[in-house]
C-alpha positions in Angstrom: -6.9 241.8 183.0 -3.6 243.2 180.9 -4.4 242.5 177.4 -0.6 241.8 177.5 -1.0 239.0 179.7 -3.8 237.0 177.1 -1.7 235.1 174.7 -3.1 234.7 171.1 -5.4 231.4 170.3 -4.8 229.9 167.2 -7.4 230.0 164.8 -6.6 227.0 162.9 -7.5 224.5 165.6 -10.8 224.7 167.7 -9.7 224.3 171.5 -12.8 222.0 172.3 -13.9 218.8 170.3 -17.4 219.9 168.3 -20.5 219.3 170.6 -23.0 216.7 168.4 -26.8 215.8 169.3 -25.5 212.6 170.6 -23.4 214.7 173.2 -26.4 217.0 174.1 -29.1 213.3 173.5 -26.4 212.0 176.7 -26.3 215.1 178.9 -29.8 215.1 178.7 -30.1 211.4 179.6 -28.0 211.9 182.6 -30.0 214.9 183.7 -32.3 212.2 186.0 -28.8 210.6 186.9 -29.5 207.7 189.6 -26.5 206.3 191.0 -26.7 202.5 191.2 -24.5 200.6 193.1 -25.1 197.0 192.1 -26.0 195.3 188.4 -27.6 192.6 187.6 -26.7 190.1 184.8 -29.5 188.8 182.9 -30.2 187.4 179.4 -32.7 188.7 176.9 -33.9 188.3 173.9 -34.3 191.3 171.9 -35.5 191.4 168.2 -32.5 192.1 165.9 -33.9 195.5 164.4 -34.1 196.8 168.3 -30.4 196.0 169.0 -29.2 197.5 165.6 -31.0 200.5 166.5 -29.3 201.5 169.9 -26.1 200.2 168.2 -26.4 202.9 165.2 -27.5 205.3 168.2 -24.7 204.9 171.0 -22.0 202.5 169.4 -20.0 200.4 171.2 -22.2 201.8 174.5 -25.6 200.4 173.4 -26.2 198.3 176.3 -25.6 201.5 178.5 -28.5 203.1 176.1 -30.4 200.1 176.5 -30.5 200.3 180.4 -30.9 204.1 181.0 -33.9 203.8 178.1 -36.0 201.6 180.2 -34.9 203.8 183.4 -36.4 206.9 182.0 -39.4 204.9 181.4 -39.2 203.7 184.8 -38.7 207.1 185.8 -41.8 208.3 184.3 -44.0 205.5 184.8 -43.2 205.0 188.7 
């Protein structure tokens, strides 16, 4: 390719966002992806120190962690 034809990339902003361990921790996770086409509603009773630690680890998305947690162990222990 013409050199002429590559235009310049500023060097103050990154193109791409910064790739974290929670990025790579959730691309891993989806490695064993299983596509599921119905969910269940259920109610449990989790201790409180369980639920604040997938909060502090996934956010707002902790019940998501929650499920594909107990897949992979699923997944493992068939």
């Amino acid at each position: 390719m013409n050199k002429a034809f590559i235009s310049k990339i500023s060097d103050e902003f990154d193109e791409y966002p910064e790739i974290k361990q929670t990025d790579l921790n959730r691309a891993i996770r989806r490695r064993n992806f299983v596509e599921v086409t119905q969910k269940q509603s259920i109610e449990l009773t989790l201790d409180a120190d369980i639920v604040a630690w997938f909060k502090r680890k996934s956010g707002e998305s902790y019940q998501s962690f929650i499920n594909n947690t107990l897949r992979d162990v699923m997944l493992a222990n068939p």
